[in-house]
N, C-alpha and C positions, 0 to 999 in steps of 0.2 A: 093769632088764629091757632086753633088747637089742631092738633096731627088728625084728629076725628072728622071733623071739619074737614081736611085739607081732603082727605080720602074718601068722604063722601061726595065731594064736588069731583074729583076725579071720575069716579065711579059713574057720577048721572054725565059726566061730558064725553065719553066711550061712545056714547053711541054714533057719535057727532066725528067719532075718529074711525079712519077707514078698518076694514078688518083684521088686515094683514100689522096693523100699528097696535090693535086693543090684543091681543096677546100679549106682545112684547111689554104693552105698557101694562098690562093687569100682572102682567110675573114680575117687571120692576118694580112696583108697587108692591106686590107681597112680598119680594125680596128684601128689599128696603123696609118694610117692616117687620122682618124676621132680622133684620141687623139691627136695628133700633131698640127693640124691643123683645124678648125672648117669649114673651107671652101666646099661648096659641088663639088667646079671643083676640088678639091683635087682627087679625084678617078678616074675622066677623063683624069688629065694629068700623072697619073700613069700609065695611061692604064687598068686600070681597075674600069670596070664598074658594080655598083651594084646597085639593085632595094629594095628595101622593101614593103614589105605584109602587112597587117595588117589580117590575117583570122576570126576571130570573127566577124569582121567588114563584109566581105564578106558572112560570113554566114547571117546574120543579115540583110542583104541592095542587096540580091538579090534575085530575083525571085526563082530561084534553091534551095538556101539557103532557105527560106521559105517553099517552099514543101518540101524541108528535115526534118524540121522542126514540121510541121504540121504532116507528117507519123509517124515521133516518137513519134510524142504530141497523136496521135490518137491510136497509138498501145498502148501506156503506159497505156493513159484510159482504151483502152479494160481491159489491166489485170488487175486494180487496181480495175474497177467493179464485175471482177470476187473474185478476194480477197476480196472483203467488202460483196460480199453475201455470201461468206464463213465464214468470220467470225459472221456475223449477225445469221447464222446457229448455228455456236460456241457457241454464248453469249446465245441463246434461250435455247439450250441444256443445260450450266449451270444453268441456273432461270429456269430451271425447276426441275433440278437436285437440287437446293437448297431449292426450294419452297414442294420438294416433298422427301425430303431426313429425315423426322421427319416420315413419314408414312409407307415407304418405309423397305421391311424388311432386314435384313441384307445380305443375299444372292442378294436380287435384286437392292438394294443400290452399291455393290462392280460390279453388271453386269453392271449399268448404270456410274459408276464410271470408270472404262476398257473402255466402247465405248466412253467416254468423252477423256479417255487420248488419247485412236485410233485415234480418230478424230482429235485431235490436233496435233498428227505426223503428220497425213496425210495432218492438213491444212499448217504446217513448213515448207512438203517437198516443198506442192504446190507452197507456195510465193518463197522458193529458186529456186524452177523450174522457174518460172515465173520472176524472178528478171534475172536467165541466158538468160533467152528469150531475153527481155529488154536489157541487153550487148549485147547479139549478136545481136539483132535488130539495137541498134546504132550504134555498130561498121558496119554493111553490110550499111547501110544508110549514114555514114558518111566517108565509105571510096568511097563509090560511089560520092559524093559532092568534096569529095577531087579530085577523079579525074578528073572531068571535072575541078574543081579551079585549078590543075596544067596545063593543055593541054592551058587554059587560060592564065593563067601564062607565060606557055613558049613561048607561040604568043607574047604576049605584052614583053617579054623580049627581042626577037628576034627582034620585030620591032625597041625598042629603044637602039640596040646593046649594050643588058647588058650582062655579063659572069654571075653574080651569081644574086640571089633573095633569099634574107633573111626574116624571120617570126619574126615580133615584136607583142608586146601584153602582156598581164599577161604571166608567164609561158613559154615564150621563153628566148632565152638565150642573146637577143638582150638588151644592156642598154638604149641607144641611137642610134637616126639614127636623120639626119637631113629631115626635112618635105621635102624639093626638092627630094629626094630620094624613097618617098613614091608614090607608081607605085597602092594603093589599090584602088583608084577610075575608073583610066583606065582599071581595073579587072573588076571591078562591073558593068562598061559599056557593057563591052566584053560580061561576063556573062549574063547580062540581053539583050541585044542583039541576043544572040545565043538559048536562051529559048522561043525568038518569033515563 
C-alpha cells in the first residue's frame, strides 16, 4: 500500500475518532510525514493540511501586538515607580535610623527599629501585591491578543483550506516545520489590516 493511500484512509476515518484523538492523530500524521519525507506537498497529498504560526513573531510585527505591548510596558512602570518611592522611603528611614541610633535612647531606638521592620513588611507585601497585579495584568492583556491572533488564524486557515495550525518558536513543542508551511506573515497582514 502506498503512504498516499495509507493517509487518505486515515484522513476519511477522523471522523469516526472522537475529537480530542483527531488532533493528536492529524499532527502525528503530519509529523510523521515531515520525518519521512521532507517535502511540503507531503501533507496535501495526505490529505492533510497544516499551517504554522510563529506567535512571538505576531506579537512583535503587529500593530495589536504592540499596543499589547506598550499597556504592559506602561502598567509595569506605573508600579515599578510606585516601588522605587517606597523603597527610597525605606532607605531614608534607615540612614536615619543609623545616623541617629548613637543618640537615640534605648527605648526610642527599639520604637524606631519596630516601625523600620513595619515598614518593611509592609513594603514586601506591597511589591508582592503589585508583582500579582503585573501577572494578572498580562495574563488579561495577553489573553485578549491571543484572541483576536486565533479569530485571525482561523480566517487565514479556512481560507487556505488548512485542518490544523501549529505554534512554533522557543517553547513550543514544534521541532521543525518547513518555511512553505509557515502561514505567520499572512497573520500579521490580516492582523494589521483589521486594526485599521
Amino acid at each position: 500500500m502506498k503512504l498516499k493511500e495509507v493517509g487518505q484512509g486515515a484522513v476519511r476515518r477522523l471522523s469516526k475518532v472522537p475529537s480530542s484523538c483527531t488532533i493528536g492523530l492529524v499532527i502525528g500524521l503530519a509529523l510523521s510525514g515531515c520525518a519521512t519525507n521532507s517535502s511540503p506537498q507531503l501533507s496535501s497529498q495526505s490529505g492533510v493540511r497544516i499551517g504554522v504560526i510563529n506567535p512571538q513573531r505576531v506579537l512583535n510585527e503587529t500593530e495589536a501586538g504592540q499596543k499589547a505591548k506598550e499597556e504592559l510596558t506602561t502598567f509595569t512602570d506605573n508600579r515599578r515607580a510606585l516601588v522605587e518611592l517606597e523603597e527610597k522611603e525605606l532607605k531614608r528611614m534607615e540612614g536615619d535610623l543609623l545616623k541617629q541610633a548613637s543618640v537615640l535612647s534605648a527605648n526610642a531606638k527599639r520604637g524606631r527599629e519596630e516601625r523600620f521592620r513595619r515598614r518593611m513588611i509592609e513594603y514586601q507585601q506591597k511589591v508582592n501585591e503589585m508583582n500579582r497585579e503585573v501577572q494578572v495584568k498580562q495574563k488579561e492583556v495577553l489573553e485578549k491578543f491571543r484572541s483576536k491572533v486565533a479569530e485571525v488564524v482561523a480566517e487565514v486557515a479556512r481560507e487556505n483550506g488548512l485542518l490544523v495550525v501549529i505554534e512554533k518558536g522557543l517553547g513550543s513543542p514544534t521541532v521543525y516545520s518547513d518555511s512553505s508551511l509557515d502561514m505567520t506573515a499572512q497573520v500579521i497582514t490580516e492582523l494589521n489590516r483589521g486594526a485599521r
